[in-house]
C-alpha positions as a LaTeX table, in Angstrom:
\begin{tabular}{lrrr}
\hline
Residue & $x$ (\AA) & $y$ (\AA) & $z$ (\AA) \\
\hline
Unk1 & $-40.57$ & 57.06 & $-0.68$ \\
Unk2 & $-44.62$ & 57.00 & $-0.19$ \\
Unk3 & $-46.03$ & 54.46 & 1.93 \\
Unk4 & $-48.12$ & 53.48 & $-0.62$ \\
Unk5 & $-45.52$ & 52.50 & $-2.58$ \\
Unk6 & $-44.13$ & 50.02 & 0.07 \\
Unk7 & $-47.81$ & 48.06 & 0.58 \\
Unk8 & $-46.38$ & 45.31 & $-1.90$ \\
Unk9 & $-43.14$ & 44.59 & 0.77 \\
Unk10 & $-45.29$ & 43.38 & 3.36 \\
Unk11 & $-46.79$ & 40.75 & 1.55 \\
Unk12 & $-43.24$ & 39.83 & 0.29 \\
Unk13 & $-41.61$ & 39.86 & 3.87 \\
Unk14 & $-44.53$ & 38.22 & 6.03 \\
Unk15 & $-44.02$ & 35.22 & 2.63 \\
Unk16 & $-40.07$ & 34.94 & 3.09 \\
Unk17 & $-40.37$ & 34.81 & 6.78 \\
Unk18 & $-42.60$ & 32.18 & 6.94 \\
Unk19 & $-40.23$ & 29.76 & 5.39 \\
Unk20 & $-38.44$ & 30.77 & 8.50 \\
Unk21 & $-40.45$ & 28.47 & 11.14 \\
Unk22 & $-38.54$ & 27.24 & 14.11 \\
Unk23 & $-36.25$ & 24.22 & 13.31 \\
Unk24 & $-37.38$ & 21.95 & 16.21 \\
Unk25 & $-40.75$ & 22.16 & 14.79 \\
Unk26 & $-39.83$ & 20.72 & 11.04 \\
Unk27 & $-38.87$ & 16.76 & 10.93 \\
Unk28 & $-36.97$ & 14.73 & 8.36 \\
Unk29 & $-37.28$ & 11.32 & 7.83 \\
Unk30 & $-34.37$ & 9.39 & 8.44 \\
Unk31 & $-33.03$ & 5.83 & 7.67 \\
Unk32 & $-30.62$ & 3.73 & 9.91 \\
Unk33 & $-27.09$ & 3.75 & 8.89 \\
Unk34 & $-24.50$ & 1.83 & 8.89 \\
Unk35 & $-21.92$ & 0.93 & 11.78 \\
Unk36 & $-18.65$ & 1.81 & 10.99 \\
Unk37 & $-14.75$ & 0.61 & 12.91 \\
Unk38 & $-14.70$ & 4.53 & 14.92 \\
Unk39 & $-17.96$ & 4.57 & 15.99 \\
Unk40 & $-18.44$ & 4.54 & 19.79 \\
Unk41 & $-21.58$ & 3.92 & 21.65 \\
Unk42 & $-23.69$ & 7.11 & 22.90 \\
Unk43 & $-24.05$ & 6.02 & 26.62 \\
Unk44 & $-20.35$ & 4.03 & 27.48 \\
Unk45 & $-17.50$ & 5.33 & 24.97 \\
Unk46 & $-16.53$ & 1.38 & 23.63 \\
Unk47 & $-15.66$ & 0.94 & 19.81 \\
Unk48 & $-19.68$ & $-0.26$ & 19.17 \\
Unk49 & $-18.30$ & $-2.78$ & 16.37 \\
Unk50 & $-16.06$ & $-4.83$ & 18.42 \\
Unk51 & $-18.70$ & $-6.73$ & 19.83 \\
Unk52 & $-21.38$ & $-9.34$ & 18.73 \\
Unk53 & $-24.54$ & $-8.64$ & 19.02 \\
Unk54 & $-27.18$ & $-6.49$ & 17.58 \\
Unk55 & $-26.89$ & $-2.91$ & 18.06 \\
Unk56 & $-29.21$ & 0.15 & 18.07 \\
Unk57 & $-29.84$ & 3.42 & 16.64 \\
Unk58 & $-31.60$ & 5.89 & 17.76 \\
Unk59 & $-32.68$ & 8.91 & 14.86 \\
Unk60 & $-33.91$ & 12.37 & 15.51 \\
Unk61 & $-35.47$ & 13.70 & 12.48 \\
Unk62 & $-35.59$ & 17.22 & 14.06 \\
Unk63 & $-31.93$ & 17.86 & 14.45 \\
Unk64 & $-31.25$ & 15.19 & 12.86 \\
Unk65 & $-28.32$ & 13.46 & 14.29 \\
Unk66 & $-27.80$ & 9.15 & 14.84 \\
Unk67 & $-27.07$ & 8.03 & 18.38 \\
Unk68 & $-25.43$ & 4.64 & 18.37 \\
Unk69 & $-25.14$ & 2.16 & 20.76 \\
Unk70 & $-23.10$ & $-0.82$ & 21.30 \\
Unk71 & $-26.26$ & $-3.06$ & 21.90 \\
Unk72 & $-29.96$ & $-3.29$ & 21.81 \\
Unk73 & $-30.24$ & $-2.96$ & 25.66 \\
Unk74 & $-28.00$ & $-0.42$ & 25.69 \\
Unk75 & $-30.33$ & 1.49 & 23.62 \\
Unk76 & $-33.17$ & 1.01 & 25.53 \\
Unk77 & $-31.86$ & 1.66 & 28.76 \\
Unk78 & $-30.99$ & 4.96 & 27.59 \\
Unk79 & $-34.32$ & 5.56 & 26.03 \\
Unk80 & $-36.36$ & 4.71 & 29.13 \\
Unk81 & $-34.78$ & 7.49 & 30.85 \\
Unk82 & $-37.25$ & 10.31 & 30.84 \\
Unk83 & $-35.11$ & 12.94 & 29.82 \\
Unk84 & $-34.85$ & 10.57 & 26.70 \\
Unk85 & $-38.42$ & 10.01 & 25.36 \\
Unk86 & $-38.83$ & 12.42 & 22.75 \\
Unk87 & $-41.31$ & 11.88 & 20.05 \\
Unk88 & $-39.00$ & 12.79 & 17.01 \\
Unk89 & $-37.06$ & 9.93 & 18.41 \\
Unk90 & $-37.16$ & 6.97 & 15.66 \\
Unk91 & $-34.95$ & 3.72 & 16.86 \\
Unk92 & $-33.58$ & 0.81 & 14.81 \\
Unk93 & $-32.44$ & $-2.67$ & 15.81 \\
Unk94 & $-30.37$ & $-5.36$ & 14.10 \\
Unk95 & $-33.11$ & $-7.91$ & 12.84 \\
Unk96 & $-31.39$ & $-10.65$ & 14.45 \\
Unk97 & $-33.44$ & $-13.39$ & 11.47 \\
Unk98 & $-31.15$ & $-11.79$ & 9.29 \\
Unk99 & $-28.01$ & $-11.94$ & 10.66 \\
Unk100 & $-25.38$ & $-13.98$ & 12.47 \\
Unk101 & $-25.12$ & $-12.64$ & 16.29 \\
Unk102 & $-20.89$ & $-12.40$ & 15.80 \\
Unk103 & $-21.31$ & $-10.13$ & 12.77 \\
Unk104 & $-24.59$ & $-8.10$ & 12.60 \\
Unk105 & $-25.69$ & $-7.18$ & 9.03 \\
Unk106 & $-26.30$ & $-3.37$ & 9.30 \\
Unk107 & $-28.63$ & $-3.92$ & 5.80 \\
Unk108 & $-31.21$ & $-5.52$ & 8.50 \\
Unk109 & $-31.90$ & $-3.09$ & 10.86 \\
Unk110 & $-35.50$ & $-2.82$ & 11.71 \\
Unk111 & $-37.80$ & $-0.11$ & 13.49 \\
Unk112 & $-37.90$ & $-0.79$ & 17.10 \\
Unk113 & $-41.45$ & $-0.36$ & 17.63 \\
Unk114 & $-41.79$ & $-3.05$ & 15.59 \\
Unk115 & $-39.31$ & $-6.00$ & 16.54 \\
Unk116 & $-39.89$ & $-8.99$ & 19.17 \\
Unk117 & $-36.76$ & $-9.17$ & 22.17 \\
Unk118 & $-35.79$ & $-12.13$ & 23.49 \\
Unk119 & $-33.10$ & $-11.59$ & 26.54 \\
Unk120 & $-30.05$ & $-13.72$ & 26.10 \\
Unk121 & $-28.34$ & $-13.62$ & 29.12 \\
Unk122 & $-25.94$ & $-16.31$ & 27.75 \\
Unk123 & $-24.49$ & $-14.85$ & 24.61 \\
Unk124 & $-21.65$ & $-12.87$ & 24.49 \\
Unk125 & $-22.20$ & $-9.11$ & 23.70 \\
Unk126 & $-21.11$ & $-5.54$ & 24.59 \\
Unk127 & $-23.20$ & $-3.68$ & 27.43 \\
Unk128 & $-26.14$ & $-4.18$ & 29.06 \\
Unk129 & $-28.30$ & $-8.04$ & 28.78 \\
Unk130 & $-27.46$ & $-9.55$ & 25.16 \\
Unk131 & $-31.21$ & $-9.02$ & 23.66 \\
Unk132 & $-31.97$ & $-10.81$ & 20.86 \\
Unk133 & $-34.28$ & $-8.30$ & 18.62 \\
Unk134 & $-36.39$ & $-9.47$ & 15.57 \\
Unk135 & $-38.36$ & $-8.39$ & 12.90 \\
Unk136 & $-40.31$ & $-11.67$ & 12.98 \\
Unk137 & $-42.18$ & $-13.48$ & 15.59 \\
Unk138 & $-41.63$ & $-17.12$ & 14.82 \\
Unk139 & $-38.03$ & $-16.43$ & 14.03 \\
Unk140 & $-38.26$ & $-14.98$ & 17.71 \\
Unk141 & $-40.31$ & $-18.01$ & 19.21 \\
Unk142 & $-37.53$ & $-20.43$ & 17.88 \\
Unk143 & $-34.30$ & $-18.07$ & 19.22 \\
Unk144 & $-36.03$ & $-17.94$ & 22.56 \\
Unk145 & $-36.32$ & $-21.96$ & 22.78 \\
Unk146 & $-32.94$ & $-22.24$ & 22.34 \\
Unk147 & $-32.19$ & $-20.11$ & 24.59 \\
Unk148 & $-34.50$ & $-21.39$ & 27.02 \\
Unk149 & $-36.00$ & $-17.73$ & 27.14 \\
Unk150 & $-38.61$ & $-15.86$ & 26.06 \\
Unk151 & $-40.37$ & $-13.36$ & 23.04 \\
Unk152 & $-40.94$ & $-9.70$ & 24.30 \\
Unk153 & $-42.32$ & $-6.76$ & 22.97 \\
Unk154 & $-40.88$ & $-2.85$ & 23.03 \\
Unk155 & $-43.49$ & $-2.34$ & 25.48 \\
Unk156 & $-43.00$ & $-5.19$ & 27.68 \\
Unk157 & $-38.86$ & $-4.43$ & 27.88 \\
Unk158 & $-39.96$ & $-0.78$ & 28.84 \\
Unk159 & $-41.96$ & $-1.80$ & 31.38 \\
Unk160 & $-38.48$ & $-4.71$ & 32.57 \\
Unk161 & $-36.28$ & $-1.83$ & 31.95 \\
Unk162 & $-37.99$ & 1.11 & 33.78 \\
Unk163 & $-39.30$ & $-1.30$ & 37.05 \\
Unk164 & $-35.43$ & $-2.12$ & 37.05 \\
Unk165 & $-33.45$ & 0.18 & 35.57 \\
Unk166 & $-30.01$ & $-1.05$ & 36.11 \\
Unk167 & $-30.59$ & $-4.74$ & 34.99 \\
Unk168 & $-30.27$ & $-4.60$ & 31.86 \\
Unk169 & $-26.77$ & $-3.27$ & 32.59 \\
Unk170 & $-25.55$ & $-6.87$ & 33.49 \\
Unk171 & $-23.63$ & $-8.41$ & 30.32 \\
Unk172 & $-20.88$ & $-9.84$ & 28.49 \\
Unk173 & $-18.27$ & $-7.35$ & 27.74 \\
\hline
\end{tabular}
């Protein structure tokens, strides 16, 4: 075979090889899903759905695989962690406006970024401080007066959770 009649396969092979880029590098878009009766919470082990409380996601559009957790705090304990602050990371809260804290309603769950956190030291829950999380601030503002609390945002429980990491390990169970 003459090389000249090859020149036409390297066009073809440098094409189909591109398609070939490095997995890590390409990103899906994912949405939250549901909680289901076997799932168990990414940091502890415990059945997630046996407890009240709003629960968190956290979505890696890379590889994309769905950590759950049995709480909000739970969560973002684990995301604090440095090993754990990847940017293809997308989280998801229960919007707590939405929902009744015994029975969250997994059709509300709301970006992270995005939601006000009111600690709720008093309400029952699985691991970690019972954290009310929100989608909207006055809903927030009234939760935290009755809980004689107050309205956080994911930056401010970063900065709670990483001056002390283990307190938000102190809940109902």
């Amino acid at each position: 075979m003459r090389l000249a009649n090859l020149v036409w396969l390297v066009p073809a092979v440098t094409l189909l090889l591109g398609g070939c880029g490095d997995k890590a590098a390409q990103s899906v878009v994912m949405q939250p899903t549901g909680f289901h009766s076997d799932d168990e919470c990414h940091v502890c082990g415990m059945v997630i759905t046996r407890f009240p409380g709003p629960k968190g996601q956290a979505l890696n559009g890379s590889t994309q695989q769905v950590r759950k957790f049995c709480s909000a705090s739970e969560m973002l304990s684990w995301w604090v962690q440095p090993e754990n602050r990847q940017a293809n990371l997308t989280l998801y809260v229960h919007d707590m406006g939405k929902s009744q804290w015994d029975k969250p309603n997994d059709a509300h769950l709301i970006p992270a970024a995005q939601a006000f956190y009111v600690p709720a030291p008093d309400l029952p829950g699985a691991m970690g401080l019972s954290l009310g999380s929100f989608s909207d601030k006055q809903a927030a503002q009234q939760f935290a007066a009755a809980q004689g609390s107050e309205v956080l945002t994911l930056d401010e429980m970063v900065a709670r959770l990483s001056a002390a990491p283990g307190a938000a390990h102190h809940g109902h169970h």
